[in-house]
C-alpha positions as MATLAB code, in Angstrom:
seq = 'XXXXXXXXXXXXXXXXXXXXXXXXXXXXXXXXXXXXXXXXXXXXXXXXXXXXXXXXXXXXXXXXXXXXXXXXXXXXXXXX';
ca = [
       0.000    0.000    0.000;
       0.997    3.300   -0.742;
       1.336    6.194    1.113;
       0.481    9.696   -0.739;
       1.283   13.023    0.445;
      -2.167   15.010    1.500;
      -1.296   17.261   -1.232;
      -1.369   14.187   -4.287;
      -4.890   13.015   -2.477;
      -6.258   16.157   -2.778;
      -4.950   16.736   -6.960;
      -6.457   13.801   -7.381;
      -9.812   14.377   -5.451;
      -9.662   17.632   -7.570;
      -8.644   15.948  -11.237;
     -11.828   13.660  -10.461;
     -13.982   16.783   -9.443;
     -13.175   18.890  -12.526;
     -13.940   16.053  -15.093;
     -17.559   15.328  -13.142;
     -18.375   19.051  -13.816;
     -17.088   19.529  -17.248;
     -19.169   16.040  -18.029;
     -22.200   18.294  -16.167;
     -21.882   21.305  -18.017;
     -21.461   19.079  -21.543;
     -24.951   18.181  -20.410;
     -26.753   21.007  -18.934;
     -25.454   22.463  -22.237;
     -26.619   19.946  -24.790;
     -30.101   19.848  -23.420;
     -30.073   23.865  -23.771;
     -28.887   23.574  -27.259;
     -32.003   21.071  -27.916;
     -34.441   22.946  -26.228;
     -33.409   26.059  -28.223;
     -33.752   24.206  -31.173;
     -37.297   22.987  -30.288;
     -38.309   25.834  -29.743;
     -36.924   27.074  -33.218;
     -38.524   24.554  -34.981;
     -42.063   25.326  -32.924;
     -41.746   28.548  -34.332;
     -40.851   28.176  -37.708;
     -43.485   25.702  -38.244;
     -40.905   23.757  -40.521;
     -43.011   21.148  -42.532;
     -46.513   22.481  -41.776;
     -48.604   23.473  -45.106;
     -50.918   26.500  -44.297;
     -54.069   27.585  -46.173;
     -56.011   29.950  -45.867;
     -59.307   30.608  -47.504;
     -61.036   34.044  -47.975;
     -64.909   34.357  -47.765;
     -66.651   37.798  -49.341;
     -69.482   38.890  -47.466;
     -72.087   41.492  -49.183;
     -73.331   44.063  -47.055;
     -76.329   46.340  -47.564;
     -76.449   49.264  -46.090;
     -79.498   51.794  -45.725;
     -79.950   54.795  -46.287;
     -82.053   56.075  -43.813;
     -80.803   58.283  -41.411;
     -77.747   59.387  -43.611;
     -76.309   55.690  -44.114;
     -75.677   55.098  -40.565;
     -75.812   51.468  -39.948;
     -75.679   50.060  -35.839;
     -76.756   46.500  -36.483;
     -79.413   46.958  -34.237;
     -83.277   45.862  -34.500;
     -85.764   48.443  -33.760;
     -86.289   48.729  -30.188;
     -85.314   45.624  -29.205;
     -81.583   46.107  -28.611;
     -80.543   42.874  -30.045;
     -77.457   43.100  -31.751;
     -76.950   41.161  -34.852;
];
């Protein structure tokens, strides 16, 4: 058996510290890296076709009362 100094224990203790947080930080930073990109392609919509589809609508408006039109019914108050 042998017998380090404190000093090689504790380089050694440190080596194996430093490479359990660089493996950490490869991690913490590849999941940030995909999670940015998810949320990039989210956005983007990337393979998603979109239509759209217009619909005309005629309106009629009167002439009564200068051409004001409030979509209301007489005296009822119900609003179209």
């Amino acid at each position: 058996m042998k017998n380090d100094s404190f000093a090689m224990e504790l380089i050694k203790d440190y080596k194996k510290q430093n490479k359990r947080q660089f493996i950490i930080i490869l991690v913490i930073l590849t999941m940030w890296f995909a999670t940015i990109g998810y949320l990039i392609y989210i956005s983007n919509d990337i393979g998603v076709e979109t239509t759209t589809t217009t619909e005309t609508y005629e309106i009629e408006q009167d002439s009564e009362n200068g051409g004001n039109n409030n979509f209301i019914h007489g005296n009822s108050n119900e609003v179209e």
